[in-house]
N, C-alpha and C positions, 0 to 999 in steps of 0.2 A: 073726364079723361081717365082713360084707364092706367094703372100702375105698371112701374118696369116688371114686377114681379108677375103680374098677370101677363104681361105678353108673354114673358120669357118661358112660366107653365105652357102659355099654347102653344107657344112654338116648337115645345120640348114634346107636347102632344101628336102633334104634327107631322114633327119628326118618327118618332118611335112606333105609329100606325102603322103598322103590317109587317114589321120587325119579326112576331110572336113573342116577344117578350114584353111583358111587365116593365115600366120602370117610371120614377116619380121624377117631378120637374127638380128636383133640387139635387139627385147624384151627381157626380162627378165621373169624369171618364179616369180616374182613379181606383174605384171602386168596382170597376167592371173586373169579371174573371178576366182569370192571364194563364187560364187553363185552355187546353182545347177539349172544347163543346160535342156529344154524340149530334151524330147528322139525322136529319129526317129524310124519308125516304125522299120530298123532292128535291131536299137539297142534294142528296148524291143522284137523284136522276140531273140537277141542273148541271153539275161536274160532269155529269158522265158526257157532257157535247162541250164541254170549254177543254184545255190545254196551257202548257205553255214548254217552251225549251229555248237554251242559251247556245249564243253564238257571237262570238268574236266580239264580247264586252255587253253584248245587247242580252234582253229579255225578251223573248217574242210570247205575248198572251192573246190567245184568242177566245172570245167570249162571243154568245150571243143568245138571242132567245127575247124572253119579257126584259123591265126595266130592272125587276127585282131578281131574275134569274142571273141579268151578265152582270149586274153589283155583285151579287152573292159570289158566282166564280170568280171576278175581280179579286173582290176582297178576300177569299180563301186559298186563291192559288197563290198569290202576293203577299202571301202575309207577314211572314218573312221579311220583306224590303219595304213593306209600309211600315211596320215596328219601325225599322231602323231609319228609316226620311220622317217619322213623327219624331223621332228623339233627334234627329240635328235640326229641324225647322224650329221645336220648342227650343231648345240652347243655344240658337243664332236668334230668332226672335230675342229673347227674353237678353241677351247680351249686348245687344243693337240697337235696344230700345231701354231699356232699364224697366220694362214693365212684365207683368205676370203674364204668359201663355193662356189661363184660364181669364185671366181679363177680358183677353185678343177675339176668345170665342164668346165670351158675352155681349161684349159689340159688334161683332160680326152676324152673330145669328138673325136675331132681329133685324139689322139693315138688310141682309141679302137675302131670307130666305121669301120673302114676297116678290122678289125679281124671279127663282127659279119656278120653272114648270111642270106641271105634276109627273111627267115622266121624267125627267132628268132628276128629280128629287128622289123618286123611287131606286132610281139606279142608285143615288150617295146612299141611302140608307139601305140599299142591297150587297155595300162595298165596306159599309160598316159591321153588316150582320155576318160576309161573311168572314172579315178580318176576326170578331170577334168568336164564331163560333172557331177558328183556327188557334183562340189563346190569347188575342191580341186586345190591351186596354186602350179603348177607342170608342168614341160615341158619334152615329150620325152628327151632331152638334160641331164634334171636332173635323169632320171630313170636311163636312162645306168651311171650316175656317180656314183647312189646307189646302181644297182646289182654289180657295179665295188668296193666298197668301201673296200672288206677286200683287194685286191689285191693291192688299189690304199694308200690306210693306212699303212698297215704293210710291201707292195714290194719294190715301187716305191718310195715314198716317202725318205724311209730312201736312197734310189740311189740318191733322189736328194738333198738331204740337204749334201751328200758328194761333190755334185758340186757345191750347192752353199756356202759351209764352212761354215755348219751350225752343233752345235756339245750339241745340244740338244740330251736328251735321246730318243731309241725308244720304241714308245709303245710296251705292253706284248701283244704278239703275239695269236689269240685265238688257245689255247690248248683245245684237246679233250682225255676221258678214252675210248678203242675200243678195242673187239676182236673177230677172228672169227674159227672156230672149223668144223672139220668135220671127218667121218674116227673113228676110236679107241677112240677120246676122247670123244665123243657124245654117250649120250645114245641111239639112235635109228641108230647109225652112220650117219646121217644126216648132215646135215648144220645146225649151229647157230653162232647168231652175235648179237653183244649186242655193244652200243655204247652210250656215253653221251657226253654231249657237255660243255667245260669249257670256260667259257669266262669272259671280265666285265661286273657285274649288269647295268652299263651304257649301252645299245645298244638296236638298234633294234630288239627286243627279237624276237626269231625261236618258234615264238608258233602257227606256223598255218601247220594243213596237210591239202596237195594241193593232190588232185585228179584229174589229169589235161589226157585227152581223146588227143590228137592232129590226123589230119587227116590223117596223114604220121607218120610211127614210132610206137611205143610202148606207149601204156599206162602206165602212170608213179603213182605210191604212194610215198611220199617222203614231207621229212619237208623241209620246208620252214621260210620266213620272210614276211612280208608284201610288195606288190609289187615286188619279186623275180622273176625271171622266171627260177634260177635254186637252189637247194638246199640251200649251205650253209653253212650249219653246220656239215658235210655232211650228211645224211641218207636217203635212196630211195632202192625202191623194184619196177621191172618192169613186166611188162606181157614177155617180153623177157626173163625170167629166171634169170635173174640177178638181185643180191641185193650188196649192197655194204654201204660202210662209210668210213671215212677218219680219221686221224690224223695230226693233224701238223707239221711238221718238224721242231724242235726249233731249236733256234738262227741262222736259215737260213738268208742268202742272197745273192740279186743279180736279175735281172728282165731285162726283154727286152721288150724294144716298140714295137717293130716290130711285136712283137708276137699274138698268139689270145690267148683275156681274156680267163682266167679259167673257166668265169661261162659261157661261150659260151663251152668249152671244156666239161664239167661235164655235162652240159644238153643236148649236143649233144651227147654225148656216154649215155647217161640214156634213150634216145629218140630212136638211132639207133639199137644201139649192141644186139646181139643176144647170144655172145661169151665173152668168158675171152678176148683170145686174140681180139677180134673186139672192145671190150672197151679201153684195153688199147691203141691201134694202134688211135683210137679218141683221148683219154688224149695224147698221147706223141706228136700227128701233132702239128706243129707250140705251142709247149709248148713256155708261155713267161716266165716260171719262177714265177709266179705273184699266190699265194697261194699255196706255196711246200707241198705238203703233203703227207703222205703213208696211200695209198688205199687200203684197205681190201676188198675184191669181191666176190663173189662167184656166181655159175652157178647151181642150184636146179636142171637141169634136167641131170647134170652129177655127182653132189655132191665135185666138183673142188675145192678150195678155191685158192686165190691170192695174194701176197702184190705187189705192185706196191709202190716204193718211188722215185719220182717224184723231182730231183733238176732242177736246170737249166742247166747246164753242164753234168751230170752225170743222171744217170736212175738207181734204184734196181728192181729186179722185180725175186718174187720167186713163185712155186705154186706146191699142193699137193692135192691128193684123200684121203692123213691122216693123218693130223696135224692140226696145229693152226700158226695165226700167231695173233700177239696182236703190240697195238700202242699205246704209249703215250707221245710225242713229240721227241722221241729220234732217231736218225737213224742210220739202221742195216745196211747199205750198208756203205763201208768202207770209200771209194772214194766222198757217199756225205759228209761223218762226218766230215771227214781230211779236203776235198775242200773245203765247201757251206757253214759248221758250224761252231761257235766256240762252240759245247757243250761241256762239260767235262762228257761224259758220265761214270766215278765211282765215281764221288762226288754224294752219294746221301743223300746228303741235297736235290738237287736239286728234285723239283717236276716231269720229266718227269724222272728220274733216280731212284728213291723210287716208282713209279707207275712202270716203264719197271721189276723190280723186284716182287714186289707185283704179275705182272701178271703172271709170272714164279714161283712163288709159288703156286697160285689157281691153274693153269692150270696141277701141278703135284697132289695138292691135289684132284682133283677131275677128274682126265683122267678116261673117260668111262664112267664118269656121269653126263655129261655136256648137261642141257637141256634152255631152255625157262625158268624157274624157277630158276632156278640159275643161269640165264643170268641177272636175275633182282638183285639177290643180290651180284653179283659182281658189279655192274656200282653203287650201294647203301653204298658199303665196306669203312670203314675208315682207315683200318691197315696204319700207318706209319712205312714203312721199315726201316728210319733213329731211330727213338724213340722207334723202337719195342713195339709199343701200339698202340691202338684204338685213335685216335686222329682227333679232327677238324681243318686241314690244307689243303694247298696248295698241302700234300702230298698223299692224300690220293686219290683215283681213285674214290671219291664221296666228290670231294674238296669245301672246305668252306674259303676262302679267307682273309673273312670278321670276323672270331674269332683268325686267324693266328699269332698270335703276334710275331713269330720265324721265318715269311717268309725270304727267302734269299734274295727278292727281298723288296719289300715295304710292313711294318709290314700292316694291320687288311686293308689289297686292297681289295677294295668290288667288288669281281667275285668271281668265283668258278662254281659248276656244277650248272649249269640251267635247266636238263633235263635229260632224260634216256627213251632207247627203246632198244626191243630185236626183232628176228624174227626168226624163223625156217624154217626146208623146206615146211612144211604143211603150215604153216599160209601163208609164200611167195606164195603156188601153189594157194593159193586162195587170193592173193592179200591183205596181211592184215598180220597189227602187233601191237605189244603193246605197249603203251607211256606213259610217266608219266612227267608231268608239273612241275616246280621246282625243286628241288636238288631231287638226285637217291633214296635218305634216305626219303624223303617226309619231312623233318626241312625248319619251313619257315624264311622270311627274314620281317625284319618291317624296313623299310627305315627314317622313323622319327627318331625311337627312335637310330641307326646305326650314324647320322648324329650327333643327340646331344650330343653320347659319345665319337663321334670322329670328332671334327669342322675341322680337317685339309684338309677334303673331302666337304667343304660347298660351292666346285664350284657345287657341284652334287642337290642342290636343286632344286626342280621342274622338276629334271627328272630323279632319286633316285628312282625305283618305289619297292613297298611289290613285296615279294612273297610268293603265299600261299601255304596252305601243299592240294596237291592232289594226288588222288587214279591213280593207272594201268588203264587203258581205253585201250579198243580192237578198231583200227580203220581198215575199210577195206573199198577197192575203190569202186564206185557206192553206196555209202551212198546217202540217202535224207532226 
């Protein structure tokens, strides 16, 4: 049998091949310069076809080329916002857990990097080279532990603090409000999808659309995080026909090492697939369980829609030319609810149980007139199904965490929605959809003032950040 220290040299070898740099299995990403690096000439030919520019809270990065050319301009033009999502994911890890960050990547490497593929690996370690030729102290090693982080946070994690008799609480799971329509309920009977992302104010915030071209595969539009190389949060629209977003599956668990990471699954099927079924036959290969979610998909050139709910033991998976299906952490599939979860899904106090209703009402009140425009104001909607009122909670499908005094879980928890996008089949045909930065309602957040009224959250200083109130923005791929 060979030794942890012998894998961990090859993996570190593995890693660091075609970097151009030198480096020995035992540094740390401490010790990497925190200078910026002179360029070689291909790295400024790689530059010279990437970009990126801001708009209304977002980042729009376009990259393309080899795996190692759109890494490189990833990681260079971003370098900047990767620094600062590696230093709040190490200070919320290392806080949330009581364990070291450099731990997090020693057991990460080894488990995941035999799941990744030789080009998506070349890409992490082109996003590594070129955050670091930008300044930035960062090692391939630590990128895959960060594209890894919701899977290794909320999956893993809680699998091993049951083996090592650790009986700590686990973290709130990122929940998202999502649904997608086609057929009878659509005004033009088309496809529309509308989708927001709920999570903690603490994170590496999902404010960049990535435009990303790859030499093989599908051109991809889709949000992202800084330094990702796949979604996320989830939301993506491909030149393949396919659009899709995801929901969580609450109070899932259960994970396997053995498996391949999710964000290798999600960006493989967003790169490949052409088909409902050719995407999900990607997600369900070598599924580790590791970010359970129910996928919402659909197919613009046939007007298909999809759910896919993704346990580890179990699969749902439904699809229609005329309906809807919607998500918001609760799962439809029987076998994962009973097996994977303990939800109580008719208690609706609870937040994914008061939204899974909410969207059962919208969806009756307005069948047949469901467009783009009121894909915005539903991911915006406050209704409280528990309270029968308009209300700023946890419950509402444009949730506010942070005024929730009634949470089921941890009363005025600073998360809630962080964003909102919708897309149609027209905008998809032309690669392009609409986003909105900060909560769906456009209500912003003041992190100071949130802090002084509530000191019980005063781990969260210095990295507690605003949020402001921004406008719809239309983003479409091949922007400059």
């Amino acid at each position: 049998m060979k030794s942890r220290s012998f894998v961990l040299l090859t993996c570190s070898m593995l890693l660091w091949g075609g970097c151009g740099r030198e480096r020995g299995g035992e540094e740390k990403a401490s010790s990497l310069p925190a200078a910026a690096l002179p360029l070689s000439p291909d790295q400024s030919s790689w530059l010279s076809h990437a970009g990126r520019h801001a708009r209304e809270g977002w980042v729009y990065l376009h990259c393309e080329g080899t795996p190692r050319a759109r890494g490189f301009q990833h990681g260079y033009l971003m370098a900047s916002e990767i620094r600062e999502s590696l230093r709040i994911t190490r200070a919320v890890w290392e806080y949330q857990t009581g364990m070291a960050w450099t731990w997090l990547v020693g057991k990460a490497v080894p488990m995941f990097l035999p799941g990744i593929d030789a080009e998506l690996l070349e890409e992490i370690r082109g996003i590594a080279e070129g955050a670091i030729a930008a300044g930035v102290a960062t090692s391939p090693e630590e990128m895959i532990t960060y594209n890894a982080y919701v899977e290794l946070s909320g999956y893993w994690w809680p699998e091993q603090k049951k083996k090592l008799d650790i009986h700590s609480p686990d973290n709130r799971k990122q929940s998202c409000s999502s649904f997608i329509a086609t057929g009878h309920m659509t005004a033009d009977s088309g496809i529309v999808l509308g989708h927001n992302t709920m999570c903690s104010y603490v994170v590496a915030d999902p404010y960049v659309i990535l435009d990303i071209v790859p030499e093989k595969g599908h051109r991809i539009l889709m949000q992202t995080s800084p330094g990702w190389i796949h979604s996320g949060t989830d939301f993506f629209i491909t030149a393949g026909g396919i659009i899709g977003a995801e929901t969580t599956i609450g109070d899932f668990s259960g994970f396997d090492e053995g498996g391949i990471p999710e964000f290798v699954r999600m960006r493989r099927a967003a790169q490949d697939a052409s088909t409902i079924d050719g995407w999900c036959d990607i997600m369900r290969a070598g599924n580790n369980g590791g970010y359970a979610n129910a996928w919402l998909v659909g197919d613009i050139k046939t007007n298909e829609i999809a759910r896919l709910e993704l346990g580890l033991k179990h699969v749902g998976f439904e699809r229609t030319h005329d309906g809807y299906y919607s998500g918001s952490n609760v799962a439809e599939n029987t076998k994962i609810l009973r097996l994977e979860t303990e939800e109580h899904e008719t208690d609706i106090r609870i937040s994914g149980v008061s939204r899974r209703v909410r969207w059962k009402q919208l969806m009756r009140e307005h069948e047949g007139k469901i467009t783009a425009g009121l894909a915005k104001e539903f991911e915006a909607d406050h209704y409280d199904s528990y309270l029968h009122r308009n209300s700023l909670s946890w419950r509402g499908l444009c949730a506010h965490g942070d005024c929730d005094s009634m949470d089921t879980g941890e009363p005025f928890d600073p998360g809630g929605t962080v964003d909102a996008k919708v897309v149609d089949g027209t905008m998809a045909r032309n690669m392009s959809f609409a986003a909105r930065w900060g909560s769906g309602c456009g209500r912003p957040f003041d992190a100071a003032r949130f802090l002084a009224e509530h000191p019980q959250f005063d781990w969260m200083n210095g990295l507690l950040k605003d949020r402001g109130s921004y406008r719809w923005a239309d983003f479409t791929a091949g922007e400059h």
